[in-house]
Biopython code that builds the backbone (N, CA, C, O; Angstrom):
import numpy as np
from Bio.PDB.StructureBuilder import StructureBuilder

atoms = [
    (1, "UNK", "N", (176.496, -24.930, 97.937)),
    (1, "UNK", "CA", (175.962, -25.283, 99.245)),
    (1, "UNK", "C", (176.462, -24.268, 100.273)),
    (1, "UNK", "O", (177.623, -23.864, 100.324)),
    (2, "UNK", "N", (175.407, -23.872, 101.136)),
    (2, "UNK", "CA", (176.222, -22.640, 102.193)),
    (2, "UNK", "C", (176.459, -23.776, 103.712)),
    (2, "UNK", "O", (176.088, -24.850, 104.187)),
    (3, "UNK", "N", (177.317, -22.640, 103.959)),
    (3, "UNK", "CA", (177.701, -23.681, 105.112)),
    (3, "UNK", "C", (176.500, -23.093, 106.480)),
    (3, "UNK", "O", (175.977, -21.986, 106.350)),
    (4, "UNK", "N", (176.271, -23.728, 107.378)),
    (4, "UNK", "CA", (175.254, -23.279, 108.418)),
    (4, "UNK", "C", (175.960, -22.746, 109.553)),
    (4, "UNK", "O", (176.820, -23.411, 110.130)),
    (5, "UNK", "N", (175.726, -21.888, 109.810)),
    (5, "UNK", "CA", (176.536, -21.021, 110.821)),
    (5, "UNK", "C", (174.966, -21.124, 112.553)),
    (5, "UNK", "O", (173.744, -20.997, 112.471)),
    (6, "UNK", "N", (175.769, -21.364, 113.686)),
    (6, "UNK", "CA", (174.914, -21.405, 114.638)),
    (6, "UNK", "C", (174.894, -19.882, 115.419)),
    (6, "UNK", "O", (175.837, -19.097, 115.324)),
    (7, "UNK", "N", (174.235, -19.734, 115.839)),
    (7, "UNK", "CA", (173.085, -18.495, 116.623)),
    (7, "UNK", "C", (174.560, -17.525, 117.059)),
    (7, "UNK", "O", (174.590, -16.314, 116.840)),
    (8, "UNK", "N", (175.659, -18.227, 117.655)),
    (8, "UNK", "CA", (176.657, -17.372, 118.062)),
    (8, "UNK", "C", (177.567, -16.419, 117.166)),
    (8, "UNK", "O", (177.902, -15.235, 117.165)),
    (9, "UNK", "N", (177.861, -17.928, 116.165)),
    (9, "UNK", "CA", (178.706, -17.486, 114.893)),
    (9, "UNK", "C", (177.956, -16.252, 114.532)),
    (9, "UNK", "O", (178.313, -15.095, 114.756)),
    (10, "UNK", "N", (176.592, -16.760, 113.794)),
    (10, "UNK", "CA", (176.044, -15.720, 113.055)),
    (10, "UNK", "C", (175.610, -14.221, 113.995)),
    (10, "UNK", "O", (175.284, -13.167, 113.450)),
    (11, "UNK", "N", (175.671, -14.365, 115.022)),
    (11, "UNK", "CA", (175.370, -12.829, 115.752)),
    (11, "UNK", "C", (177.273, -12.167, 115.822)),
    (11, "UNK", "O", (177.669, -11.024, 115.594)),
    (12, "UNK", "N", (177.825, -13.012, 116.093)),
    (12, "UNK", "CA", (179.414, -12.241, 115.489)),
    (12, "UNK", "C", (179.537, -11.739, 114.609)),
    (12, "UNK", "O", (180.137, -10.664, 114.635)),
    (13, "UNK", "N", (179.013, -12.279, 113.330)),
    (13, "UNK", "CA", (179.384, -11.646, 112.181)),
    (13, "UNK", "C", (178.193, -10.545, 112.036)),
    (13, "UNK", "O", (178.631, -9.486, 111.587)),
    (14, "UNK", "N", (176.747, -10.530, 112.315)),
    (14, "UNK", "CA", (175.897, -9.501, 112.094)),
    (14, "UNK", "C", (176.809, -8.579, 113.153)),
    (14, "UNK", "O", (177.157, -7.643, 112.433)),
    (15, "UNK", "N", (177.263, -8.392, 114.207)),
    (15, "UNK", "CA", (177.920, -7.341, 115.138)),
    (15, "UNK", "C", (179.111, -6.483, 113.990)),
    (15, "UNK", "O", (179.173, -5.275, 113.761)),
    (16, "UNK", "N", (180.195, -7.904, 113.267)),
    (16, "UNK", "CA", (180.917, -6.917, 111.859)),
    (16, "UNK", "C", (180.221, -6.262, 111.034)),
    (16, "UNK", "O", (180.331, -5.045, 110.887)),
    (17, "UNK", "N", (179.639, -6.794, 110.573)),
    (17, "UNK", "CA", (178.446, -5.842, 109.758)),
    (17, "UNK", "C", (178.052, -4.639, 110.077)),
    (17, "UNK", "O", (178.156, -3.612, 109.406)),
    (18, "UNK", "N", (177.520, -4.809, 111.288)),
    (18, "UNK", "CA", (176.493, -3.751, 111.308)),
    (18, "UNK", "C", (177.428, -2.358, 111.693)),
    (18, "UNK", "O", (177.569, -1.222, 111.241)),
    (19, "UNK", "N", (178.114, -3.397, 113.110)),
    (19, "UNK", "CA", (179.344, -2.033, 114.016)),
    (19, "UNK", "C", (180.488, -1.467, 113.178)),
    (19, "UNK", "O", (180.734, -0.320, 112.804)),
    (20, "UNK", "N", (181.171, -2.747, 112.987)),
    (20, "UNK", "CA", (182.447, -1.983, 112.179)),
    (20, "UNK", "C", (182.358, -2.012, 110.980)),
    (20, "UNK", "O", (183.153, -1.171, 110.561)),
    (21, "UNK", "N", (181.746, -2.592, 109.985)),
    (21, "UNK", "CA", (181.326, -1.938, 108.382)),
    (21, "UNK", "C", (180.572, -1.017, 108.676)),
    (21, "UNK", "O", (180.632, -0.155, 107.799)),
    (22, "UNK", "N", (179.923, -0.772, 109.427)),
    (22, "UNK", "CA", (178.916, 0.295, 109.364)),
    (22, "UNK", "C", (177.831, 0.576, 108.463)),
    (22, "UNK", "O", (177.551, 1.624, 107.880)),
    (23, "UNK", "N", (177.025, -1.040, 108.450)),
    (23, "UNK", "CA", (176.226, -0.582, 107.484)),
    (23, "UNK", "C", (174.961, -0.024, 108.059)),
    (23, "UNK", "O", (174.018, 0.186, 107.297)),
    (24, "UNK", "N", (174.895, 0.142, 108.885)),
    (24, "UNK", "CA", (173.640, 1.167, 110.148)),
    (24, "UNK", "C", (173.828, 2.374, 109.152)),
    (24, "UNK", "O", (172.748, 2.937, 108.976)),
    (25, "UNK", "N", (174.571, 2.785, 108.646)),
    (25, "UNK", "CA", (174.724, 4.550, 107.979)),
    (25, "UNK", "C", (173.684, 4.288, 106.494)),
    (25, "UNK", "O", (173.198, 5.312, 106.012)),
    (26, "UNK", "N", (173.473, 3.402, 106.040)),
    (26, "UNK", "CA", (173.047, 3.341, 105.146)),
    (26, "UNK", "C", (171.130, 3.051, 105.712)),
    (26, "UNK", "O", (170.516, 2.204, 106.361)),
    (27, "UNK", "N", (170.777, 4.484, 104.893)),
    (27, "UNK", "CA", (169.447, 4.476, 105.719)),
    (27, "UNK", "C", (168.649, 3.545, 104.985)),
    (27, "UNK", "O", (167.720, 3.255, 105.738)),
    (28, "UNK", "N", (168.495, 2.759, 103.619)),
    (28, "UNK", "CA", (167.333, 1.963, 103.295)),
    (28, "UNK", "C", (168.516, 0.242, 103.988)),
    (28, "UNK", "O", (168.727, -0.804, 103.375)),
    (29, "UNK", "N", (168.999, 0.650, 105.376)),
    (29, "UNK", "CA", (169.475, -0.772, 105.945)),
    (29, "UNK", "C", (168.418, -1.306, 106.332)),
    (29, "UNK", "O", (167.543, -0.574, 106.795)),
    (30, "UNK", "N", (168.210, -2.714, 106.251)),
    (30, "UNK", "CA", (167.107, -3.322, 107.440)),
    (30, "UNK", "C", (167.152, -4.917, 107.457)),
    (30, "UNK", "O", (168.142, -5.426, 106.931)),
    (31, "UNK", "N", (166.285, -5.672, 107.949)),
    (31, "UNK", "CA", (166.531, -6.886, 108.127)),
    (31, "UNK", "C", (166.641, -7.465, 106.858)),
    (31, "UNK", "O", (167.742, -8.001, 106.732)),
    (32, "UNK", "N", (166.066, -7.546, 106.058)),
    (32, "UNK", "CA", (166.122, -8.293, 104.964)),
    (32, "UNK", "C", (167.125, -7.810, 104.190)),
    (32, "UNK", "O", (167.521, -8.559, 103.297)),
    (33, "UNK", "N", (167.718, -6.574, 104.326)),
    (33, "UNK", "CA", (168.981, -6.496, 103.684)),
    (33, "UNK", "C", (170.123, -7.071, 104.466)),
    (33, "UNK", "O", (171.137, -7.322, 103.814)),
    (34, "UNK", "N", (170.135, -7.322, 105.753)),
    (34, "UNK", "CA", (170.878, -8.193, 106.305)),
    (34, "UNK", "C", (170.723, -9.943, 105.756)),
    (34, "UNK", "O", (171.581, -10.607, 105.174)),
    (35, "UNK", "N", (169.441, -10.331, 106.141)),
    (35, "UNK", "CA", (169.088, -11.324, 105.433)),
    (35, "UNK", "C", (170.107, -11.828, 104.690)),
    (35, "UNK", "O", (171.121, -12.472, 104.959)),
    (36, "UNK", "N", (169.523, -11.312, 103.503)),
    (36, "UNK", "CA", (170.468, -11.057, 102.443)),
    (36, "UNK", "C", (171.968, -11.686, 102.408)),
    (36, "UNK", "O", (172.454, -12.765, 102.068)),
    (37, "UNK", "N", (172.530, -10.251, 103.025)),
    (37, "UNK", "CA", (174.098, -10.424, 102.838)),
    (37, "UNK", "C", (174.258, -12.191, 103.525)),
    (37, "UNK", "O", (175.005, -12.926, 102.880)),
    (38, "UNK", "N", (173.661, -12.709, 104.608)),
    (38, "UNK", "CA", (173.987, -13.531, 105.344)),
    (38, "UNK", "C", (173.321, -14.681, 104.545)),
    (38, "UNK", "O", (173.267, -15.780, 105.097)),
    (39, "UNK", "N", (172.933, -14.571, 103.605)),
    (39, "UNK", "CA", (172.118, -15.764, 103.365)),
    (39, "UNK", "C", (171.343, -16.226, 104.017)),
    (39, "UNK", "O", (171.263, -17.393, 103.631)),
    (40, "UNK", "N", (170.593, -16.054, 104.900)),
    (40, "UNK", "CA", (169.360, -16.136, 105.899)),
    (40, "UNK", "C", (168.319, -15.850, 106.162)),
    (40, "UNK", "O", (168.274, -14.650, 105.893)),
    (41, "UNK", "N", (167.266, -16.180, 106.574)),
    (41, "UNK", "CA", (166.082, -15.926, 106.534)),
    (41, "UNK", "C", (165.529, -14.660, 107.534)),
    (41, "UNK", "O", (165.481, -14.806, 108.756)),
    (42, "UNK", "N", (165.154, -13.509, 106.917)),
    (42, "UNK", "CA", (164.613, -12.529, 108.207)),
    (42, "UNK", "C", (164.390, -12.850, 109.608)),
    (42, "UNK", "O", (164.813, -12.340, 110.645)),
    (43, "UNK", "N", (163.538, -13.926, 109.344)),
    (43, "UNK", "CA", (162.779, -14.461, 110.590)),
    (43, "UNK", "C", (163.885, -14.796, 111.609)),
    (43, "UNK", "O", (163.936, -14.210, 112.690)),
    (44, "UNK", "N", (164.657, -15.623, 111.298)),
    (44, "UNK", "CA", (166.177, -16.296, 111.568)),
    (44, "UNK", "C", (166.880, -14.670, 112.348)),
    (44, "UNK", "O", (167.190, -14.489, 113.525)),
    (45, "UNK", "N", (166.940, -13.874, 111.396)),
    (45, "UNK", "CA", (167.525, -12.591, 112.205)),
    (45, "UNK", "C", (166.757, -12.143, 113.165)),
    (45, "UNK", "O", (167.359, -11.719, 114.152)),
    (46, "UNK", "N", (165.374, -12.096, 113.187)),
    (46, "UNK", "CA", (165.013, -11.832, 114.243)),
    (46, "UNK", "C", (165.381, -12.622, 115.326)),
    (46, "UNK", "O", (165.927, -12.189, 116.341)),
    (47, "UNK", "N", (165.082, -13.790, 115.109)),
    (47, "UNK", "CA", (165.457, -14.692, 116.392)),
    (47, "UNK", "C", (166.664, -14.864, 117.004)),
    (47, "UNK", "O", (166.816, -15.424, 118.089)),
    (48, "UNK", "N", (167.643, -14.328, 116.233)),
    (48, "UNK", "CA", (169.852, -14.168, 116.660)),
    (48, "UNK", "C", (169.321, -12.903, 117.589)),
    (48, "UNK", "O", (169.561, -12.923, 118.796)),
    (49, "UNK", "N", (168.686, -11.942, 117.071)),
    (49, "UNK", "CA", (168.244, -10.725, 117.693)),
    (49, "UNK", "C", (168.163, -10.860, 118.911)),
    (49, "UNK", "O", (169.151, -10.486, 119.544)),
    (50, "UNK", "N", (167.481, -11.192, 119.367)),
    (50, "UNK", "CA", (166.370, -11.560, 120.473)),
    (50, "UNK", "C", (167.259, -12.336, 121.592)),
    (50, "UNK", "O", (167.512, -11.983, 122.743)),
    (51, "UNK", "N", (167.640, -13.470, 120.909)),
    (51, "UNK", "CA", (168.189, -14.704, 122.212)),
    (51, "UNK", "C", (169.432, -14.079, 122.304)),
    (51, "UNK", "O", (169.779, -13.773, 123.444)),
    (52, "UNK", "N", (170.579, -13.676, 120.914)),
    (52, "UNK", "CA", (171.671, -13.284, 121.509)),
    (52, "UNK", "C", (172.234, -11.816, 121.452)),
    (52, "UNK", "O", (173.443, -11.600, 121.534)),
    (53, "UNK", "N", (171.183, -10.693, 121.290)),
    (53, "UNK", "CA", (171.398, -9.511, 121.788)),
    (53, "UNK", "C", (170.444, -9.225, 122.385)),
    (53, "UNK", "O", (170.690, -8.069, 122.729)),
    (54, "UNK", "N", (169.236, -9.544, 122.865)),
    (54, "UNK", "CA", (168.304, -8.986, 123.595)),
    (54, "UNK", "C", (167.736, -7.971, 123.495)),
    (54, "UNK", "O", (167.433, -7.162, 124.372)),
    (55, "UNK", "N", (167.573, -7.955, 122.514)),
    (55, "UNK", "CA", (167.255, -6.468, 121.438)),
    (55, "UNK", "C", (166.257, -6.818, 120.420)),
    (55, "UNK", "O", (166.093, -8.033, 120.308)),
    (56, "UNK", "N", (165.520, -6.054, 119.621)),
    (56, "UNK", "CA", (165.059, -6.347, 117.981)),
    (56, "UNK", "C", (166.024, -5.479, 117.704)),
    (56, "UNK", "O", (166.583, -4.521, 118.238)),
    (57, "UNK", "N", (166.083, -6.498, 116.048)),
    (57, "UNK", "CA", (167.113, -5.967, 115.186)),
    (57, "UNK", "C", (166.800, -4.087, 114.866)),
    (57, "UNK", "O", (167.843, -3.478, 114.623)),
    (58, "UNK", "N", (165.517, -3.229, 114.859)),
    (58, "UNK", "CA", (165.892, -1.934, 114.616)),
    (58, "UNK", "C", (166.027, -1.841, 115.985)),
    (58, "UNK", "O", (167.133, -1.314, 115.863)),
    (59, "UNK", "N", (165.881, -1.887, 117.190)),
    (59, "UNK", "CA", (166.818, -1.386, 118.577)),
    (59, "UNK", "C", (167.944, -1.045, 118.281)),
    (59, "UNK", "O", (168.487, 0.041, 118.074)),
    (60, "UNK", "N", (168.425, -2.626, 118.277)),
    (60, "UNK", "CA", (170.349, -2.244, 118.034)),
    (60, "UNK", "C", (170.471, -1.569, 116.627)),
    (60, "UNK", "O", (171.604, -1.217, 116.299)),
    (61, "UNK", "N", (169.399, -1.338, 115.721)),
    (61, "UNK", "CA", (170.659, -0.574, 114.623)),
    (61, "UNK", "C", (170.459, 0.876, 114.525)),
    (61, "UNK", "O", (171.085, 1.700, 113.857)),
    (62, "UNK", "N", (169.359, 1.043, 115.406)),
    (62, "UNK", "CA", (169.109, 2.365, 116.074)),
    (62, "UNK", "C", (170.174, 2.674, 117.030)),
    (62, "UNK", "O", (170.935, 3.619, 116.826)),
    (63, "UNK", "N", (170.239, 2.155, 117.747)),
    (63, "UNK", "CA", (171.154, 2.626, 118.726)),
    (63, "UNK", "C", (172.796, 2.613, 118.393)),
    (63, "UNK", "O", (173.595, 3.029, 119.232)),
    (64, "UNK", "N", (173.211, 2.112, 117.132)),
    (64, "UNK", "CA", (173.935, 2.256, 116.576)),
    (64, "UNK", "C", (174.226, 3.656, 115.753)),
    (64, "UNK", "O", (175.202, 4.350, 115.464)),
    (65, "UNK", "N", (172.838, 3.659, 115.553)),
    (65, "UNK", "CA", (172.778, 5.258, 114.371)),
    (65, "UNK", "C", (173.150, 6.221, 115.736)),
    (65, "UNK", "O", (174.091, 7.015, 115.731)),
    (66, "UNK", "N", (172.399, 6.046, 116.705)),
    (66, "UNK", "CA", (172.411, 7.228, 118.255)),
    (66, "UNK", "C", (173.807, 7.058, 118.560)),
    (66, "UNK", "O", (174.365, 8.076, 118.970)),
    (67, "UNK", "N", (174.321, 6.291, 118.486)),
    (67, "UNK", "CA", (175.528, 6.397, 119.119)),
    (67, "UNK", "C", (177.116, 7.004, 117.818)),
    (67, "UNK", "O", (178.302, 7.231, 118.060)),
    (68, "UNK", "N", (176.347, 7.059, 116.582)),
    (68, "UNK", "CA", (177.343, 7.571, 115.445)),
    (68, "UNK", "C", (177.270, 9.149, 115.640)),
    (68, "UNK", "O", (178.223, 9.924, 115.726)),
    (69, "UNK", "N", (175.941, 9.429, 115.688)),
    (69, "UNK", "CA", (175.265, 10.844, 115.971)),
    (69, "UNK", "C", (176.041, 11.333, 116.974)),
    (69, "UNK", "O", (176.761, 12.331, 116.962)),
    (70, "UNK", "N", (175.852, 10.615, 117.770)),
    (70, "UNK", "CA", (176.866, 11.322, 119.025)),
    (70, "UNK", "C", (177.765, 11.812, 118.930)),
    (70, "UNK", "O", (177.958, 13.009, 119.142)),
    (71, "UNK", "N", (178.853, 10.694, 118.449)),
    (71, "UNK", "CA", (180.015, 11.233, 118.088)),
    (71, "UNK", "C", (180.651, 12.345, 117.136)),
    (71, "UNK", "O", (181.708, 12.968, 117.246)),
    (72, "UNK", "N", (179.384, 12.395, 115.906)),
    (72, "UNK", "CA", (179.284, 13.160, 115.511)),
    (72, "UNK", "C", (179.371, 15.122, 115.910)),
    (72, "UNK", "O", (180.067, 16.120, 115.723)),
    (73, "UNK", "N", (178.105, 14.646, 116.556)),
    (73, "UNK", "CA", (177.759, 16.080, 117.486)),
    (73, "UNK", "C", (179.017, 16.066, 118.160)),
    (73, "UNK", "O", (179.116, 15.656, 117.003)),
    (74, "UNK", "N", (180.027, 16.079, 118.774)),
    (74, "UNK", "CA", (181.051, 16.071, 119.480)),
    (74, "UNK", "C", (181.853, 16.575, 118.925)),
    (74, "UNK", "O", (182.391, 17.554, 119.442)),
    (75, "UNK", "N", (182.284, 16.087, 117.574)),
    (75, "UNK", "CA", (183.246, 15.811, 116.652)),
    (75, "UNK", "C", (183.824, 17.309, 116.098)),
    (75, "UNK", "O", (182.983, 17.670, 115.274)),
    (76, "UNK", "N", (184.573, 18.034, 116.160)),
    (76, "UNK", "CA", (184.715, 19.303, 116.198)),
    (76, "UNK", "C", (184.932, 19.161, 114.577)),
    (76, "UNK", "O", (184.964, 20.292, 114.092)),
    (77, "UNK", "N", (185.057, 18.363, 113.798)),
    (77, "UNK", "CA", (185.224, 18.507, 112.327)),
    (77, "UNK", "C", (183.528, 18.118, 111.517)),
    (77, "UNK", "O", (183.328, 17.947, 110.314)),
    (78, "UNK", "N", (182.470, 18.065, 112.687)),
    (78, "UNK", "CA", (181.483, 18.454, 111.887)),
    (78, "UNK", "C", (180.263, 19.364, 112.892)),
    (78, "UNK", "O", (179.033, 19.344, 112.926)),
    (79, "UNK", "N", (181.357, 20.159, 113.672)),
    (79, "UNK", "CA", (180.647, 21.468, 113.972)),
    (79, "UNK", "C", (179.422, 22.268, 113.079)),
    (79, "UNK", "O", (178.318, 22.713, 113.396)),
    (80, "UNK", "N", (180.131, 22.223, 111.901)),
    (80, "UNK", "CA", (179.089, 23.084, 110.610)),
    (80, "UNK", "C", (178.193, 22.666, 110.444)),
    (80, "UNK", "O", (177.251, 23.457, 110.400)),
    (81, "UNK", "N", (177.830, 20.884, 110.205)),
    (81, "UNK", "CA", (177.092, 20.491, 109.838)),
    (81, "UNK", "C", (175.648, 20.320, 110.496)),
    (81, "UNK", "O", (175.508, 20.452, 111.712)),
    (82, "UNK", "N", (174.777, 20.076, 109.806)),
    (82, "UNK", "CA", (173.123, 20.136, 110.672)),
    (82, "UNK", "C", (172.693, 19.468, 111.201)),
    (82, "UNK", "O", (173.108, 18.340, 110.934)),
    (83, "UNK", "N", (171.820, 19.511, 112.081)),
    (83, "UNK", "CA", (171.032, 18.174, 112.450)),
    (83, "UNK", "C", (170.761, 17.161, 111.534)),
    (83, "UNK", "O", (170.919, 15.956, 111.729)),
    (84, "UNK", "N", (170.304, 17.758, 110.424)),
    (84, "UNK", "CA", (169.573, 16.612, 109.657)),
    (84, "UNK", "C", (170.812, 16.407, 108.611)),
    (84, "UNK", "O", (170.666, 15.513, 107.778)),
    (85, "UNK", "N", (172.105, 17.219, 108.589)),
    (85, "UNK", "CA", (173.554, 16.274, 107.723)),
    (85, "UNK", "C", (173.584, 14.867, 108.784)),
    (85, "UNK", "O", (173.687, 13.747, 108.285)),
    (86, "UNK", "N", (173.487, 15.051, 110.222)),
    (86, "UNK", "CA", (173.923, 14.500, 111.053)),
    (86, "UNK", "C", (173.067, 13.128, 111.116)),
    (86, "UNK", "O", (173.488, 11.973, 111.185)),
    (87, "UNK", "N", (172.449, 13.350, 111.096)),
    (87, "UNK", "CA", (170.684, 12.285, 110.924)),
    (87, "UNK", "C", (171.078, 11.755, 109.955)),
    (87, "UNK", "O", (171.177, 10.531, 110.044)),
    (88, "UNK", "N", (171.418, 12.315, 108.805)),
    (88, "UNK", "CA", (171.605, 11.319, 107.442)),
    (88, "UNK", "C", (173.116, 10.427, 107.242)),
    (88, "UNK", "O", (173.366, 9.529, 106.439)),
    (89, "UNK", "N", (173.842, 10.942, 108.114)),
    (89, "UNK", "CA", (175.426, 10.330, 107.897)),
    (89, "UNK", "C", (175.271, 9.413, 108.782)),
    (89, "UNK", "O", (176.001, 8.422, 108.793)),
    (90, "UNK", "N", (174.289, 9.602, 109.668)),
    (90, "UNK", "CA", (173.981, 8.082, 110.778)),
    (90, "UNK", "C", (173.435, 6.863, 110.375)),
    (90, "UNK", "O", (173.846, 5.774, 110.777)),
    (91, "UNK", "N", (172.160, 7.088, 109.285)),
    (91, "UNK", "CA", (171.445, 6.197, 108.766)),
    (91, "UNK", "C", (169.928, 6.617, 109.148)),
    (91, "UNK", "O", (168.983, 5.936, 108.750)),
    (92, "UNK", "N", (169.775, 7.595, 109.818)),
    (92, "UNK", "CA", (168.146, 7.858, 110.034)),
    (92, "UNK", "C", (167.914, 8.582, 108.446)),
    (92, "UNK", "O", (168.775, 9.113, 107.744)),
    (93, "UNK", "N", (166.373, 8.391, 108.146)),
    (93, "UNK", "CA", (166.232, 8.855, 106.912)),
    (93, "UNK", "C", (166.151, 10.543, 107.637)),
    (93, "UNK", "O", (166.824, 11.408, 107.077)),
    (94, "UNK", "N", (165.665, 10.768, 108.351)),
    (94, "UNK", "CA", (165.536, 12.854, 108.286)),
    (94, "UNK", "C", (165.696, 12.663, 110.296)),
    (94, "UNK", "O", (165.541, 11.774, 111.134)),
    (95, "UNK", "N", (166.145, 14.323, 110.250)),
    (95, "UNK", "CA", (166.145, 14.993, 111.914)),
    (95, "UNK", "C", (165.043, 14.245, 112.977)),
    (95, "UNK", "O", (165.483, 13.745, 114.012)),
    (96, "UNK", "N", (164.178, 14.215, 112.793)),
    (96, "UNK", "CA", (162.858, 13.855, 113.679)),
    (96, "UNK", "C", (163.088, 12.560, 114.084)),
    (96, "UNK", "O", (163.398, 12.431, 115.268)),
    (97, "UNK", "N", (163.019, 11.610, 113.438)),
    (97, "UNK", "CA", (163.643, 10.183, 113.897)),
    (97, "UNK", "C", (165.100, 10.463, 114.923)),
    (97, "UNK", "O", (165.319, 10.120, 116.085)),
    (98, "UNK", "N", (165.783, 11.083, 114.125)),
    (98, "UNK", "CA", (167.032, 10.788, 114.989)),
    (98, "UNK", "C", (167.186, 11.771, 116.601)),
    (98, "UNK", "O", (167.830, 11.700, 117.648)),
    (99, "UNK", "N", (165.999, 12.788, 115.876)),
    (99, "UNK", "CA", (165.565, 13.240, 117.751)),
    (99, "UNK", "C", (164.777, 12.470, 118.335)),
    (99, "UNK", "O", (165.157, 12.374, 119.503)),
    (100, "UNK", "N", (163.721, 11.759, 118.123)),
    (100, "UNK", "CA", (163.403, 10.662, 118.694)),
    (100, "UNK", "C", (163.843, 9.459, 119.544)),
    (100, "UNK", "O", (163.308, 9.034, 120.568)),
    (101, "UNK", "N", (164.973, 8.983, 118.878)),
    (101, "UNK", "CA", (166.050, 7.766, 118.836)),
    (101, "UNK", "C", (166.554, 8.572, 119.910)),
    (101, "UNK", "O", (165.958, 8.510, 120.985)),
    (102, "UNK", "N", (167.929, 9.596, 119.751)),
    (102, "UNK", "CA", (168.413, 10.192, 120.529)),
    (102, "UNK", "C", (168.059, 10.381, 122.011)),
    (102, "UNK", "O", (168.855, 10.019, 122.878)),
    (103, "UNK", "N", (166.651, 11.049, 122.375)),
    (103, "UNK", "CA", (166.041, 11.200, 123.130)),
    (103, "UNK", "C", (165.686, 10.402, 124.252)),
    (103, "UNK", "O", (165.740, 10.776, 125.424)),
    (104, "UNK", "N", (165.202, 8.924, 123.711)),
    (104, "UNK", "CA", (165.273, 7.349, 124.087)),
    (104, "UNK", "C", (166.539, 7.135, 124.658)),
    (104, "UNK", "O", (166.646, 6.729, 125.815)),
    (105, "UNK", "N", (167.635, 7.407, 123.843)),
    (105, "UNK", "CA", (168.646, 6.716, 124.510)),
    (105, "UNK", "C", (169.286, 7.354, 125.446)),
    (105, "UNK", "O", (169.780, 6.599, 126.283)),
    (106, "UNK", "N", (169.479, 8.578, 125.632)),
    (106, "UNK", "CA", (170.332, 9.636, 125.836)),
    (106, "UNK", "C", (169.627, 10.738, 127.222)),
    (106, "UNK", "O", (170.236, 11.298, 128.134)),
    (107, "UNK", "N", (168.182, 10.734, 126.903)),
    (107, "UNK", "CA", (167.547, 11.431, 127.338)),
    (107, "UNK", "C", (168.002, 12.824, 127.705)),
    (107, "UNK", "O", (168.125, 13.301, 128.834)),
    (108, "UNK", "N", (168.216, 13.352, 126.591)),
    (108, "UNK", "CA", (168.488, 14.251, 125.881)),
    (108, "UNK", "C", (168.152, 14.343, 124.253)),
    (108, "UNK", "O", (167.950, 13.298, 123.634)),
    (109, "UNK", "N", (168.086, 15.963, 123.418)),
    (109, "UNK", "CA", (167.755, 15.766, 122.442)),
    (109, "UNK", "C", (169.297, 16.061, 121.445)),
    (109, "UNK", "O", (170.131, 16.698, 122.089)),
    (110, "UNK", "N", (169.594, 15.805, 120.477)),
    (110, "UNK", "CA", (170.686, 16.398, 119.753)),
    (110, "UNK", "C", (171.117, 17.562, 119.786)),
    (110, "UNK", "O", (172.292, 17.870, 119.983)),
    (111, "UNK", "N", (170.162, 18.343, 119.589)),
    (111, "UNK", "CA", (170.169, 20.292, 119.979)),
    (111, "UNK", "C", (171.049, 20.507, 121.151)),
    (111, "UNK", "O", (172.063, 21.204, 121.132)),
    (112, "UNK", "N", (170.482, 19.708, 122.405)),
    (112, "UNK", "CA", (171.128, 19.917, 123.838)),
    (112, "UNK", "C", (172.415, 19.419, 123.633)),
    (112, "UNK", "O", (173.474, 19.995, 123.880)),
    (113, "UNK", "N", (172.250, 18.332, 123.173)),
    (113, "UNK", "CA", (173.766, 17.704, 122.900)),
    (113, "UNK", "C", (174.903, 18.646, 122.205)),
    (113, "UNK", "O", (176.017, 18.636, 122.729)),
    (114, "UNK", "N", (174.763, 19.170, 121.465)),
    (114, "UNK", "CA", (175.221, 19.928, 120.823)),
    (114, "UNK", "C", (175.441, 21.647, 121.335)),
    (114, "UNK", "O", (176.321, 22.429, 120.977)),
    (115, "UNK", "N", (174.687, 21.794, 121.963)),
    (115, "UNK", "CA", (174.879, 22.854, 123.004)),
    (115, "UNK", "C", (175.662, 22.997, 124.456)),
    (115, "UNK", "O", (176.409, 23.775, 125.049)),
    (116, "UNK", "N", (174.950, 21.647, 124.641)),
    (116, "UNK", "CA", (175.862, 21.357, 126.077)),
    (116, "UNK", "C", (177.898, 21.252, 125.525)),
    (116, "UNK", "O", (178.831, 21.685, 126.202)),
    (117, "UNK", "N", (177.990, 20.635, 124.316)),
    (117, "UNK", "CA", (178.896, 20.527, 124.026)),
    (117, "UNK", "C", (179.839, 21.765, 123.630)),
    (117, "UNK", "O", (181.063, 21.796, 123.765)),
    (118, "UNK", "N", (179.081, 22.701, 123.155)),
    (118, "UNK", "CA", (179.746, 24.148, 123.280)),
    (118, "UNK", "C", (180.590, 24.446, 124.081)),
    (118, "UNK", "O", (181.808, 24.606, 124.003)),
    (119, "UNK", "N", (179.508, 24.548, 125.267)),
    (119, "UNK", "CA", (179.809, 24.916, 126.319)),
    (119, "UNK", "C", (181.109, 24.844, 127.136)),
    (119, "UNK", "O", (181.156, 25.332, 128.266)),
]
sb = StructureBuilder()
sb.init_structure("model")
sb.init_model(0)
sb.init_chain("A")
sb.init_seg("    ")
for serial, (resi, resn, name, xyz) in enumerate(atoms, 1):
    if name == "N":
        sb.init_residue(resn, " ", resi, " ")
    sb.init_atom(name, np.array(xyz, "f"), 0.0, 1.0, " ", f" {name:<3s}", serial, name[0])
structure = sb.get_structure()
């Protein structure tokens, strides 16, 4: 028997999940693999989504990937690496998405980011 967890509980624990396990890096992540782990119904995640982050679930796990990227690009121990190493250690499947995403949030693109950061 699982025990029933209410709208708060269960958006606490999707926040461990997603933020500090980090399963946003893993690019085939998505609702039903959350689902999943939680024993819960997609639909159900959408709706924790919504009322208690005010978000859909790919918003926040996008903006999770944008905000790994970031740090990334910053990160003087992965200077070498590419846009699209960078895209993939976030959880976007390739570069284009994660200039996309980026762009949205940041308004800026990774390139700039990464340039400005030279600087």
């Amino acid at each position: 028997m699982h025990k029933i967890y209410n709208h708060k509980e269960l958006a606490s624990r999707i926040k461990t999940l997603i933020r500090d396990n980090r399963m946003f890096r893993d690019i085939h992540f998505s609702r039903e693999t959350l689902a999943q782990e939680l024993d819960i119904s997609p639909a159900r995640i959408s709706t924790i989504f919504k009322e208690e982050f005010g978000t859909s679930f790919y918003d926040y796990v996008n903006r999770q990937r944008v905000y790994h990227a970031r740090r990334l690009l910053k990160s003087p121990a992965h200077k070498d690496d590419t846009l699209e190493d960078i895209a993939i250690q976030s959880g976007f499947c390739n570069r284009m998405t994660m200039h996309r995403m980026y762009l949205k949030v940041y308004r800026i693109t990774p390139g700039e980011e990464r340039k400005n950061n030279k600087e």
